[in-house]
DOPA-828732 format. One record per residue: residue number from 1; residue in one letter; z, y, x of N, C-alpha, C, O, CB in turn. Coordinates in nm, 2 decimals. Glycine has a CB too. Layout:
BEGIN
   drenke   vexvo      n_Z      n_Y      n_X     ca_Z     ca_Y     ca_X      c_Z      c_Y      c_X      o_Z      o_Y      o_X     cb_Z     cb_Y     cb_X
      NUM       a        Z        Y        X        Z        Y        X        Z        Y        X        Z        Y        X        Z        Y        X
...
//
This chain:
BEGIN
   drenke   vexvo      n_Z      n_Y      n_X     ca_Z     ca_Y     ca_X      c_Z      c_Y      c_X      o_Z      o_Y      o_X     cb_Z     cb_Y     cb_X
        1       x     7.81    10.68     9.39     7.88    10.56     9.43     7.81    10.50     9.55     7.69    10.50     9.54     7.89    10.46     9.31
        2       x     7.86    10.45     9.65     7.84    10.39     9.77     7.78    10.25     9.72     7.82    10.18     9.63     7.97    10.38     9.84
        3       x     7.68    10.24     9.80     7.57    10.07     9.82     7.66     9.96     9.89     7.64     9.94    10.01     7.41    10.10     9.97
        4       x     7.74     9.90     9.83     7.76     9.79     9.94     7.65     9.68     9.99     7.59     9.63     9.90     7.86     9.73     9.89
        5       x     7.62     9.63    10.12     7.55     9.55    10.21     7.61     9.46    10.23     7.65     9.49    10.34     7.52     9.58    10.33
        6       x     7.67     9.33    10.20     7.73     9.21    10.23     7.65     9.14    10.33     7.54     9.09    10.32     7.74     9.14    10.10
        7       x     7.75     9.13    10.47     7.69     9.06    10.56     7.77     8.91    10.61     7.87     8.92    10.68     7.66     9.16    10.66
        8       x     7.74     8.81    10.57     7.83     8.74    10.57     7.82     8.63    10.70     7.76     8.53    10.73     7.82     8.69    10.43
        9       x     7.91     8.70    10.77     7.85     8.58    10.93     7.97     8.53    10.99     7.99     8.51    11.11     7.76     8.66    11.08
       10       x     8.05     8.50    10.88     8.19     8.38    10.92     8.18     8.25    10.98     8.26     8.20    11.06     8.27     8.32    10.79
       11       x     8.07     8.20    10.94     8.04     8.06    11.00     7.93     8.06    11.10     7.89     7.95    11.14     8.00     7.95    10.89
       12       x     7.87     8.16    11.15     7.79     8.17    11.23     7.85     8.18    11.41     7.94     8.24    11.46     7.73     8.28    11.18
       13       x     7.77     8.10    11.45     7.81     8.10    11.63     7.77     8.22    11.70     7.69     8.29    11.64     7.72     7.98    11.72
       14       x     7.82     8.27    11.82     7.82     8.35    11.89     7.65     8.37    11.92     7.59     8.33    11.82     7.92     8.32    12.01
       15       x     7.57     8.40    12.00     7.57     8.59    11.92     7.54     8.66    11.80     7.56     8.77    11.77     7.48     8.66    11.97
       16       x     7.48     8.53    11.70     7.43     8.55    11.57     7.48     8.71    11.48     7.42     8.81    11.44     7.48     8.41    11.50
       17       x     7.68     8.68    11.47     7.73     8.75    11.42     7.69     8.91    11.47     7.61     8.97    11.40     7.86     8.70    11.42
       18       x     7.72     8.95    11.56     7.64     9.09    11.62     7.50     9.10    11.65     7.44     9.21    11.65     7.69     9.14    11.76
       19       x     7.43     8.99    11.66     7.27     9.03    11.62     7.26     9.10    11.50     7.21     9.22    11.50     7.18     8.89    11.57
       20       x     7.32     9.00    11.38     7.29     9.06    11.26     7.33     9.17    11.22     7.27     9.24    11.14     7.32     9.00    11.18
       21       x     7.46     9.20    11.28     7.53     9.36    11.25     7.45     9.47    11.31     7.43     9.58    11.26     7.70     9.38    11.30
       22       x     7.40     9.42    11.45     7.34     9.57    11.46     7.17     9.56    11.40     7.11     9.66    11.40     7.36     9.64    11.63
       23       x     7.12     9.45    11.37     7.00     9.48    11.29     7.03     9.58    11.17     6.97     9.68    11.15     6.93     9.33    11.24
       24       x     7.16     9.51    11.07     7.20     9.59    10.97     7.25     9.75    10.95     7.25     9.81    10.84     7.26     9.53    10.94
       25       x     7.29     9.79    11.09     7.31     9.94    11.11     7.20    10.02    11.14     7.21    10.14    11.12     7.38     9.97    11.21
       26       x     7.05     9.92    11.20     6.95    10.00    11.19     6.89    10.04    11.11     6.80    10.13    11.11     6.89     9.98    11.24
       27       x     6.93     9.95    10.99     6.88     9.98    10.87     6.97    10.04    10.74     6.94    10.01    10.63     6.82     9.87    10.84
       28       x     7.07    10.12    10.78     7.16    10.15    10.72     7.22    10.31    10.69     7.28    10.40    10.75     7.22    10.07    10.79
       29       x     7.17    10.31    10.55     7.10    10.51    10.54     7.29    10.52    10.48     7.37    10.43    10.45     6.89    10.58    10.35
       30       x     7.31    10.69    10.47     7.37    10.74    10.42     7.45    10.67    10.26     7.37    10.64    10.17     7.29    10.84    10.44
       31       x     7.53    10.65    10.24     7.56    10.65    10.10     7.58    10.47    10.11     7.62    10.43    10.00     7.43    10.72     9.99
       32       x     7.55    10.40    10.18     7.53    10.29    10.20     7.69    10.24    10.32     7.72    10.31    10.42     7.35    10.29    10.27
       33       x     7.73    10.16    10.30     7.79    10.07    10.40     7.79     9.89    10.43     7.70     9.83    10.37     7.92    10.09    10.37
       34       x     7.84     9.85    10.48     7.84     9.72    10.49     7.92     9.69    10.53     7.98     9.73    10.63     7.78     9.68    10.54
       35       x     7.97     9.55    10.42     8.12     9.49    10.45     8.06     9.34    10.49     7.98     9.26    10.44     8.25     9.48    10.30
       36       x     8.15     9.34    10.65     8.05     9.22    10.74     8.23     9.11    10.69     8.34     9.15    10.67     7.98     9.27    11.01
       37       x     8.19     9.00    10.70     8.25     8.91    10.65     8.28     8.79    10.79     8.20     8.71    10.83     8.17     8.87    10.52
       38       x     8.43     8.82    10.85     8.41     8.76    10.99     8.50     8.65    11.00     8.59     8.64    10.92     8.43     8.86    11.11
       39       x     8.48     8.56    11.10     8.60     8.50    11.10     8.68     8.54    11.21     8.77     8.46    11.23     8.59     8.36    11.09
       40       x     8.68     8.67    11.31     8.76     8.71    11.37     8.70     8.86    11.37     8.59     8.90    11.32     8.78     8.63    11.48
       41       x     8.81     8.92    11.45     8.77     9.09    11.48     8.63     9.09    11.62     8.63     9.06    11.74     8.95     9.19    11.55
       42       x     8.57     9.13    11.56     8.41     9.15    11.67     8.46     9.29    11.76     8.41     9.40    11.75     8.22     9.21    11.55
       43       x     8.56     9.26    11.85     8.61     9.35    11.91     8.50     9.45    11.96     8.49     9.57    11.92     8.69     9.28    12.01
       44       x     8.40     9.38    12.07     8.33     9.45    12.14     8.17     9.56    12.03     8.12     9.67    12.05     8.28     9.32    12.25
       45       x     8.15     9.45    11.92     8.15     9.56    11.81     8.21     9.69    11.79     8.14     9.79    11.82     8.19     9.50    11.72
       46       x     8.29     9.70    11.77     8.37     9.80    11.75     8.36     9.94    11.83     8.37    10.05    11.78     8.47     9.75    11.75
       47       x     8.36     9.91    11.97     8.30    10.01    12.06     8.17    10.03    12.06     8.14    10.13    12.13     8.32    10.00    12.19
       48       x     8.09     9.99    12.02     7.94    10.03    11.95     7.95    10.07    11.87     7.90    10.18    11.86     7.85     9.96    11.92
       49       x     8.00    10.02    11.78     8.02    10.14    11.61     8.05    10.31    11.67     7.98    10.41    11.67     8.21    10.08    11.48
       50       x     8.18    10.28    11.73     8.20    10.41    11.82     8.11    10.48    11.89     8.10    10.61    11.89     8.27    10.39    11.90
       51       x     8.06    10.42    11.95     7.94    10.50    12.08     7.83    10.56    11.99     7.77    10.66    12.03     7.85    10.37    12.20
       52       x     7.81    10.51    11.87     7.68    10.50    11.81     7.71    10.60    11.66     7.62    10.59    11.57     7.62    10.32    11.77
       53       x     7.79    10.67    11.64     7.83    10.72    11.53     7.92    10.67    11.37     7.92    10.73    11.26     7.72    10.75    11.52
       54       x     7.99    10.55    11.40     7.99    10.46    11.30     8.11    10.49    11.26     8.15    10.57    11.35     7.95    10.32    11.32
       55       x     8.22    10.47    11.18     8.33    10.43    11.14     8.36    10.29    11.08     8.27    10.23    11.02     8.36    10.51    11.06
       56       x     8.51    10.23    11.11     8.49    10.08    11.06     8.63    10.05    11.03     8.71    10.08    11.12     8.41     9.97    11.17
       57       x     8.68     9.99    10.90     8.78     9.94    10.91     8.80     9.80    10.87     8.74     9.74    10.78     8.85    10.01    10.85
       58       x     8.90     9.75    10.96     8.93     9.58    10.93     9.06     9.57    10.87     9.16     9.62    10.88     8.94     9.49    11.07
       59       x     8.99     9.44    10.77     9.13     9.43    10.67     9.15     9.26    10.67     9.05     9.20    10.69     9.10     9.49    10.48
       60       x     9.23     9.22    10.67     9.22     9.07    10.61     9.17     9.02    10.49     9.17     9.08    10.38     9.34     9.03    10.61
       61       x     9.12     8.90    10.52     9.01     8.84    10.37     9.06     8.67    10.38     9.15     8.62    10.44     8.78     8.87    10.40
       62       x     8.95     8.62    10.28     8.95     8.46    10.28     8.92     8.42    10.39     9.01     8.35    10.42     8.87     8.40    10.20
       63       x     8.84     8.42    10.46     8.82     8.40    10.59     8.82     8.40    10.71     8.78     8.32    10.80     8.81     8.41    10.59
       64       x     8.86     8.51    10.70     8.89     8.59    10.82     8.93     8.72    10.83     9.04     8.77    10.80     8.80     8.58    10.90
       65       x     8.85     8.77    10.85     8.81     8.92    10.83     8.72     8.98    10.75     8.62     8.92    10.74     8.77     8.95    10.92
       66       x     8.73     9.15    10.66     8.63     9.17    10.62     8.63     9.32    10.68     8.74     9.37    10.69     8.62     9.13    10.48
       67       x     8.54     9.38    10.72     8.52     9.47    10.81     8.43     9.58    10.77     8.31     9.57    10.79     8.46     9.41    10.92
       68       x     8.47     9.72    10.70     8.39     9.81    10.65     8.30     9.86    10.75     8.35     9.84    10.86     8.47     9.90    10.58
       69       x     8.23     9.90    10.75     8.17     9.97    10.80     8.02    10.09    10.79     7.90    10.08    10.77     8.17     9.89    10.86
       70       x     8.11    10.23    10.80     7.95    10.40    10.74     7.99    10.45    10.89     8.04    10.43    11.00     8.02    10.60    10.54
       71       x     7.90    10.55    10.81     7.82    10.64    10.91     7.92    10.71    10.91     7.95    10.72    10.79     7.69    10.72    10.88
       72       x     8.04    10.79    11.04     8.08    10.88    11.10     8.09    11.02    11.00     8.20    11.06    10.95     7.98    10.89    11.22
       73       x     7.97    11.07    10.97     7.99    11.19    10.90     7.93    11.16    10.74     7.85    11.24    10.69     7.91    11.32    10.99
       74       x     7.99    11.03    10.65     7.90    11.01    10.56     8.04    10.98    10.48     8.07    10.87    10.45     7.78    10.90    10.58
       75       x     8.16    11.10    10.45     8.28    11.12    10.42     8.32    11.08    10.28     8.44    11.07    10.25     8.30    11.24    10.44
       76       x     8.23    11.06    10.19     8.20    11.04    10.09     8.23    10.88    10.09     8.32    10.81    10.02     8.07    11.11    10.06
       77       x     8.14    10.84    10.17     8.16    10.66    10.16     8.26    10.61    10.18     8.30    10.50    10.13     8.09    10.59    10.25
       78       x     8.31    10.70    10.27     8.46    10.71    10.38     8.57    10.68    10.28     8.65    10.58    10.28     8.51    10.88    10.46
       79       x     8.55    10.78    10.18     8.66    10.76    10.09     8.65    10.65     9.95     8.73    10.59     9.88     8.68    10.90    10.04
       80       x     8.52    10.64     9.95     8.46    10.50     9.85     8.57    10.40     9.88     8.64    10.34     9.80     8.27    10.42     9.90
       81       x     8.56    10.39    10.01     8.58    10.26    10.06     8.75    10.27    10.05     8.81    10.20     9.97     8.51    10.24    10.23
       82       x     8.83    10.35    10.14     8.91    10.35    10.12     9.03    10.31     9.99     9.14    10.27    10.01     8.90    10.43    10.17
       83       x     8.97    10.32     9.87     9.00    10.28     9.74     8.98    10.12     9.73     9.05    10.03     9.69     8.91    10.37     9.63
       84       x     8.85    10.12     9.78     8.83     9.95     9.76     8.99     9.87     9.79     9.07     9.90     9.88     8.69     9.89     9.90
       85       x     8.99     9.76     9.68     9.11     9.70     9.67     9.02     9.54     9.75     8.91     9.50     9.71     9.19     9.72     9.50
       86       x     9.12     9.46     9.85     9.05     9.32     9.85     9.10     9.25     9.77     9.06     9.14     9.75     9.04     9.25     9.96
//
């Protein structure tokens, strides 16, 4: 079963929210993901996830946004997640 990481940076001001996401991808092993909790889509995020090996999907939440995010070739998590109901 997959580690979820709850990163919760809905009420946080600009740059906070992507500080913290990519501190949390550097620390972010196999088998592990993190659902970042936004109040909008971290567009420019998203092409870093990309550049950097990541996969990520955005769904609607209480808030805003909640934003999966594994490792590229960590297929297993891939599909963890995919089941996750919000």
């Amino acid at each position: 079963m997959a580690r979820e990481i709850v990163l919760d940076v809905h009420e946080l001001p600009a740059p906070e929210p992507m500080e913290q996401a990519l501190d949390a991808l550097e620390k972010m092993t196999d088998g592990e993901y993190i659902k970042m909790i936004h109040r909008m889509q971290p567009f420019p995020l998203y092409n870093i996830l990309f550049e950097n090996g990541f996969k990520y999907e955005a769904r609607d939440g209480t808030t805003g946004f909640d934003i999966y995010i594994w490792h590229a070739k960590d297929t297993e998590t891939e599909q963890f997640i995919k089941h996750i109901k919000n």
